[in-house]
N, C-alpha and C positions, 0 to 999 in steps of 0.2 A: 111168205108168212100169211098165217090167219088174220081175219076179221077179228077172232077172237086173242090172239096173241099179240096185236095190234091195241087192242082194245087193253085187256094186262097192262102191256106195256105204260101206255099213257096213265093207267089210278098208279101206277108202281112209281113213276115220275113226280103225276102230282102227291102223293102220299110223301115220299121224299122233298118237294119242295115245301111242304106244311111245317114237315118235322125240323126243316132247315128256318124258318121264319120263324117259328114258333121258337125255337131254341134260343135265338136270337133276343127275341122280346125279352122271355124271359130272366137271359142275361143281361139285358138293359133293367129289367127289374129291381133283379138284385144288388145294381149298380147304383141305383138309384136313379137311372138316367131317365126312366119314366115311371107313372104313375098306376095303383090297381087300377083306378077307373080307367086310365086310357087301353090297358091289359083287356081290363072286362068289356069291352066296347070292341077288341081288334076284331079282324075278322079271322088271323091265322091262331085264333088262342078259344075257337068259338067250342074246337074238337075239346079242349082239353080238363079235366074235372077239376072243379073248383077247390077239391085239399091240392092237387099238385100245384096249379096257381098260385094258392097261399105260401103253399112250403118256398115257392121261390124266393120271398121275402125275406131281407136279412132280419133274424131273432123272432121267425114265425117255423119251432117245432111244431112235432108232432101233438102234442099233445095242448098247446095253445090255438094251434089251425082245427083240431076238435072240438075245442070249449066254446067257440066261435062258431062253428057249424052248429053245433045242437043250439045256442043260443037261439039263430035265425033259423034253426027246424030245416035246414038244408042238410041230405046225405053229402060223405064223402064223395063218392062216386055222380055226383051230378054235372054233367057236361054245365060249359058257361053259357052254351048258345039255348040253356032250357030254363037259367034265372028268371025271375020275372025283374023289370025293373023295382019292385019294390023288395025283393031280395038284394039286389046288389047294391039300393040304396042303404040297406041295413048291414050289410057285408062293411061298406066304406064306409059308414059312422064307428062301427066299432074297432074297426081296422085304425081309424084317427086318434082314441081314447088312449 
């Protein structure tokens, strides 16, 4: 085998172990078993955009994880590991309301 096929191989691995933690979280999310802030803080939930984040919460649609995004002037599509803390501060105030 390549350096380079080698190489594949391991993001292909680690990409799979992200999407396996991350799923996880997740579903502890919607479980209730843990909290947005501790979500917003993981390190395996850094890849993922903050509407799919919300939508994991139980009775957080579509169009309520919107009304909440534009509030705080955050896009859908904004990865969690690019919030500023004072976005995620304002994310989990309104998130509590």
């Amino acid at each position: 085998m390549t350096d380079r096929h080698t190489q594949v191989m391991a993001a292909l691995e680690f990409a799979n172990e992200v999407r396996l933690h991350r799923s996880r979280l997740f579903h502890d999310l919607k479980a209730g078993k843990v909290t947005l802030a501790h979500v917003l803080d993981n390190e395996w939930a850094r890849t993922a955009t903050i509407y799919n984040t919300l939508r994991q919460m139980k009775q957080w649609g579509p169009a309520r994880v919107r009304r909440l995004l534009t509030k705080v002037g955050v896009s859908e599509n904004r990865k969690v590991c690019f919030l500023s803390e004072r976005q995620k501060k304002m994310i989990l105030e309104l998130v509590d309301q």
